[in-house]
C-alpha positions as a Markdown table, in Angstrom:
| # | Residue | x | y | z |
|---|---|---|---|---|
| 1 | Unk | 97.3 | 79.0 | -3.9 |
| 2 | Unk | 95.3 | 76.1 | -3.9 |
| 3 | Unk | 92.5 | 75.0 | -2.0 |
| 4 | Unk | 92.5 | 72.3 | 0.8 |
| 5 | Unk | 90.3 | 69.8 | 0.8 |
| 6 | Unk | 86.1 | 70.6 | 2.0 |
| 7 | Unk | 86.0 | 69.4 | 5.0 |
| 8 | Unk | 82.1 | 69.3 | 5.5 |
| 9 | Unk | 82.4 | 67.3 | 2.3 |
| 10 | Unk | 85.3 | 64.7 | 4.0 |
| 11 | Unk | 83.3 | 64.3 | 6.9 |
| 12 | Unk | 80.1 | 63.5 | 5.1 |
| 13 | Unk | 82.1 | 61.0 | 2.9 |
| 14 | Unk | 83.2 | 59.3 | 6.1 |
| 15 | Unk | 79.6 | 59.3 | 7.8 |
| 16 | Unk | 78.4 | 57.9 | 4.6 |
| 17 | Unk | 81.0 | 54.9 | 5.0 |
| 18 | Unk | 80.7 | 54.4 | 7.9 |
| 19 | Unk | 76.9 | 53.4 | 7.6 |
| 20 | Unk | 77.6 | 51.2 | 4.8 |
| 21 | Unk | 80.2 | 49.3 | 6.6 |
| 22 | Unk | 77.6 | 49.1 | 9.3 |
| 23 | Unk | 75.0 | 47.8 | 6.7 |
| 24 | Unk | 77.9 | 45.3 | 5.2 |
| 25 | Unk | 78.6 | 44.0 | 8.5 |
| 26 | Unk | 75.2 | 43.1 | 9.3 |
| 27 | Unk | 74.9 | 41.5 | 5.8 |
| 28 | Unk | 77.8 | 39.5 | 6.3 |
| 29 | Unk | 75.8 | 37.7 | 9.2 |
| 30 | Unk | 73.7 | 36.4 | 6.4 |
| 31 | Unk | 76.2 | 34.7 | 4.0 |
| 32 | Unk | 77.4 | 31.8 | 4.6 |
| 33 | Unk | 81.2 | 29.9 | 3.9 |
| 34 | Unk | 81.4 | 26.3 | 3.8 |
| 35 | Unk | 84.6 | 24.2 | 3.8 |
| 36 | Unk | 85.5 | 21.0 | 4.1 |
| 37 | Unk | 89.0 | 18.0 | 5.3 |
| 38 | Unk | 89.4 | 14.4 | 4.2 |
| 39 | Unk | 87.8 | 14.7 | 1.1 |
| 40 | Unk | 84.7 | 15.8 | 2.6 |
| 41 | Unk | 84.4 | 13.8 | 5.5 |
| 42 | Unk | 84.2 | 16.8 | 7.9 |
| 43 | Unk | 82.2 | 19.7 | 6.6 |
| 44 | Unk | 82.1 | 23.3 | 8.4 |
| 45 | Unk | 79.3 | 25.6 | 7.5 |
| 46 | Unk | 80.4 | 29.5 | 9.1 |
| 47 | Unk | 78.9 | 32.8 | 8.4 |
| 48 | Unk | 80.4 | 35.6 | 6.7 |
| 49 | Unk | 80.8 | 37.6 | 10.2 |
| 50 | Unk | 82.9 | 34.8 | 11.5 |
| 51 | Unk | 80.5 | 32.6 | 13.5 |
| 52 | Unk | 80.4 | 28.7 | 13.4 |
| 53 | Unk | 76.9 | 27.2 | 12.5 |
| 54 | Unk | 77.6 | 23.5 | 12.0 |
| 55 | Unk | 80.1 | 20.9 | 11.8 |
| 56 | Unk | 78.9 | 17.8 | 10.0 |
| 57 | Unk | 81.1 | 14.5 | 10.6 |
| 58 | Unk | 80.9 | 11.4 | 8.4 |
| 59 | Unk | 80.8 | 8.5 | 10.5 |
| 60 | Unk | 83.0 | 6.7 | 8.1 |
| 61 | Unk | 85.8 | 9.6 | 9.3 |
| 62 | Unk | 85.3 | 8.1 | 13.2 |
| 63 | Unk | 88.1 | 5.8 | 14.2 |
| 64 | Unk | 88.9 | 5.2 | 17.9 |
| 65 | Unk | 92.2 | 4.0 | 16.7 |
| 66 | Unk | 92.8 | 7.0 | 15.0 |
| 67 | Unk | 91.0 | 10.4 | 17.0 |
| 68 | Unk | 93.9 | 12.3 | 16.1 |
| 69 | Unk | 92.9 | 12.2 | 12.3 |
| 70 | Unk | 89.5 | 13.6 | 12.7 |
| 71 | Unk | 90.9 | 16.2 | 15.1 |
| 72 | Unk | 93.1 | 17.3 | 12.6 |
| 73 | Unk | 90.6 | 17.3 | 9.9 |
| 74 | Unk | 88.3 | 19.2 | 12.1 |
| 75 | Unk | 90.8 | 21.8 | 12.8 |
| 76 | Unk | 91.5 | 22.0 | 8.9 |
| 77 | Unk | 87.9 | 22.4 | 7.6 |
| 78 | Unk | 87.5 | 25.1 | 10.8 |
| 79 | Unk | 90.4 | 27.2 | 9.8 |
| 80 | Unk | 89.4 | 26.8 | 5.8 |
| 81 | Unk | 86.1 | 28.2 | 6.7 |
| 82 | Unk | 87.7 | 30.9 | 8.8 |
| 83 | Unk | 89.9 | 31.8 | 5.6 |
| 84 | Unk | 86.5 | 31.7 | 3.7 |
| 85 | Unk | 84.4 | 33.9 | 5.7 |
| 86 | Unk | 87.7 | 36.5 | 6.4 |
| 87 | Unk | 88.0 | 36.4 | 2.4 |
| 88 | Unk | 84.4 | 37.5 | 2.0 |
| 89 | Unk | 84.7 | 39.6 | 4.7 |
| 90 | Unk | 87.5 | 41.8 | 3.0 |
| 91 | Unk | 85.6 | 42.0 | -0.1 |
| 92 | Unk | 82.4 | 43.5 | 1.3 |
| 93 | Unk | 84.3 | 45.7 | 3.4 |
| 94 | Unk | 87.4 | 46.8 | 1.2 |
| 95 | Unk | 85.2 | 47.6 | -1.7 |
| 96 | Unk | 83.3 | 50.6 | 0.3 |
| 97 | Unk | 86.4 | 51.7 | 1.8 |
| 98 | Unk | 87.6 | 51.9 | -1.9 |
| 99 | Unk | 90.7 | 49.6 | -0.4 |
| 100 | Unk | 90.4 | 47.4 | -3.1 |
| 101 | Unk | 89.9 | 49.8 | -6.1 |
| 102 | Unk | 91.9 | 52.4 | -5.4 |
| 103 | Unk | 89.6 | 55.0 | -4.3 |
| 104 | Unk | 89.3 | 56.1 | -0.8 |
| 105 | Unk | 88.6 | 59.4 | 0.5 |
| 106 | Unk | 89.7 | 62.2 | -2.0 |
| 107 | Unk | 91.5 | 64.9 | -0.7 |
| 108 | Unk | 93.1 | 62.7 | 2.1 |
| 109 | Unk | 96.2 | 60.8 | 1.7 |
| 110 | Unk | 96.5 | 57.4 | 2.0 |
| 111 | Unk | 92.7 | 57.2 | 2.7 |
C-alpha cells in the first residue's frame, strides 16, 4: 500500500512559504510601476504593494474648458498603474507558491 504524504515535511514546506511570501511582500514595497494617459501628460508612479506615490500633471493637460479630460486621463494612468503593480505582484508571489510553474506543494492536490 502506498505511503501518504510526510506531513512534518508538508508543514515545513508551508512554513517555508509562507516566509518567503512574507519577504516578497515586503520587497514589493520597494519596486515601483509607472504608467501613464494622454500621451504622457499624466504620469502615475505606484509601488509594487499597491500604494500611490506621485501623480505628475503637465500643465499643457489643464483646461478649464475641459476638467473632464484630465479626470479621465487621471483615472486611466491610476488604474494602468494598478494593473502594473497587481501584475508584478502576481509574479513575485505566484512564482513561490509554484502557481505559475506548476509546482506547488507535492503530495497535496491542487496545491
Amino acid at each position: 500500500m502506498p505511503q501518504g504524504p510526510n506531513m512534518n515535511q508538508i508543514l515545513k514546506q508551508a512554513q517555508q512559504m509562507q516566509a518567503e511570501m512574507a519577504k516578497a511582500q515586503e520587497q514589493l514595497k520597494n519596486e515601483i510601476v509607472e504608467a501613464s494617459a494622454g500621451g504622457g501628460m499624466v504620469k502615475v508612479t505606484m509601488t509594487g504593494d499597491m500604494q500611490l506615490r506621485e501623480i505628475k500633471i503637465d500643465p499643457a493637460a489643464v483646461d478649464p474648458e475641459d476638467v473632464e479630460l484630465l479626470q479621465d486621463m487621471v483615472t486611466a494612468a491610476v488604474n494602468e498603474a494598478m494593473r502594473s503593480a497587481q501584475e508584478l505582484a502576481s509574479s513575485r508571489m505566484g512564482g513561490i507558491a509554484g502557481l505559475g510553474g506548476g509546482g506547488g506543494l507535492p503530495g497535496l492536490p491542487g496545491m
